[in-house]
N, C-alpha and C positions, 0 to 999 in steps of 0.2 A: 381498281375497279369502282369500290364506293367513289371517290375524286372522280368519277367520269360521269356518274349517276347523278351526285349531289350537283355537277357542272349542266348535265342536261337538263334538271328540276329547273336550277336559278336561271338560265339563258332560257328555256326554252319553252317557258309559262311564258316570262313577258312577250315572248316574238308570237306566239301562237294569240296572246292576246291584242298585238298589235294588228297582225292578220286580222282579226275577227274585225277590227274596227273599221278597217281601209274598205274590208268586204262589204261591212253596213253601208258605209257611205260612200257609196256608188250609187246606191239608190236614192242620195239626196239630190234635189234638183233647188241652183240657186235664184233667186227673186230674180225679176225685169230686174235690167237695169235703166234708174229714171233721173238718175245724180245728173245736174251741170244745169245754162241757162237755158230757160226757156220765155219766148220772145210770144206776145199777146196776139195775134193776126188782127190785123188794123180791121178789121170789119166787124168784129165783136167789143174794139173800144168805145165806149158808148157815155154817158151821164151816168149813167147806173155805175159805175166803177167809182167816179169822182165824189156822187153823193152818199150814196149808202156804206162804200169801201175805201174810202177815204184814196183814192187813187190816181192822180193828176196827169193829165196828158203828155205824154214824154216820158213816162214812168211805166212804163208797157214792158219791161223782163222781169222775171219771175227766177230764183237761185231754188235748187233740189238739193238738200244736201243726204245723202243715203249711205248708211251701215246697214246689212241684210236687210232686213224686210221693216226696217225702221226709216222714217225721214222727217227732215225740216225742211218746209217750204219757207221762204225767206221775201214777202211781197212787199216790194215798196211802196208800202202805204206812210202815212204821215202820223205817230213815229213809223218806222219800220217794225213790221207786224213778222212774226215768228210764232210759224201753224208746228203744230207735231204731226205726224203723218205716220202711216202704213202701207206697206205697200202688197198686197193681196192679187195673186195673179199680174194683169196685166192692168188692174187698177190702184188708184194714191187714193187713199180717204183720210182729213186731218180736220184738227181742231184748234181754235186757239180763242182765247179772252180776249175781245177786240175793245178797242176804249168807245167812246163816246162819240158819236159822228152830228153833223148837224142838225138828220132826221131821226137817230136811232141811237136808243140809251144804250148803256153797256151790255155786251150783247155775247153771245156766242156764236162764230162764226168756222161756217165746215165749208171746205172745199171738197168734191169728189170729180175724179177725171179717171179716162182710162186711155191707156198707151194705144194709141193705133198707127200703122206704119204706111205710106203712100206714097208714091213712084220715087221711095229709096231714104223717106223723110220722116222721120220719125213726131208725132202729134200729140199733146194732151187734151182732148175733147172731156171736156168737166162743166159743173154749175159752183159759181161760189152764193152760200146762202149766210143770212143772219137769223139769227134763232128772233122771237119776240119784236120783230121790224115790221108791221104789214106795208109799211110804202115801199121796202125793198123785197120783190120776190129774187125765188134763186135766178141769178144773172148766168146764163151760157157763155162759156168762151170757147174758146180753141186757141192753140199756145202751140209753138213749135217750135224743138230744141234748135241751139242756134250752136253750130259748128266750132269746137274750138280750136 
């Protein structure tokens, strides 16, 4: 009888407290998801990308890379620039030390975009901005995942 007591204590804390846990998180809900390429919609490539974001024509995808609600954007600017990122609802907001560009000293440069979905297409509508630039205001784009 004790042996059946002392066996329900040790087996039957952990599964009650495993229970509790599964229970909690049910109520967790996980982030968008924003990971993979996303491609520049050519009507928002502009001079503003090349001068101020160091961004060259032909250079228009854009890499997400996302662990939960963490990300790195990956823009091929010249070097290639790596943003930290978050991902907040159905929005990305990141930051990253961007070098020195023709018009604008070393700078601080944010991206903010938010996920929106259109006859089945999934979109990043954002501004990318440089801190301390006044010739570069925040630049609007729209970016849309590219299928893989």
């Amino acid at each position: 009888m004790k042996s059946l007591v002392l066996y329900l204590v040790l087996v039957g804390s952990p599964l009650l407290g495993l229970l509790g846990i599964l229970r909690a998180g049910e109520r967790i809900v996980p982030p968008r998801h924003m990971g993979g390429e996303w491609e520049l919609e050519p009507s928002v490539v502009h001079e503003g990308l090349a001068t101020c974001f160091e961004q060259g024509s032909g250079d228009e995808s854009w890499s997400v890379s996302q662990s939960g609600t963490r990300a790195e954007i990956l823009l091929p600017s010249r070097p290639r620039l790596r943003m930290s990122g978050e991902i907040r609802g159905d929005s990305l907001v990141g930051t990253a030390i961007d070098g020195r560009t023709s018009i604008c000293p070393l700078g601080l440069m944010r991206i903010r975009a938010e996920l929106r979905e259109s006859e089945g297409a999934e979109f990043l509508h954002g501004t990318l901005s440089r801190d301390d630039c006044a010739p570069c205001s925040p630049m609007p784009f729209v970016a849309r995942r590219i299928a893989p």
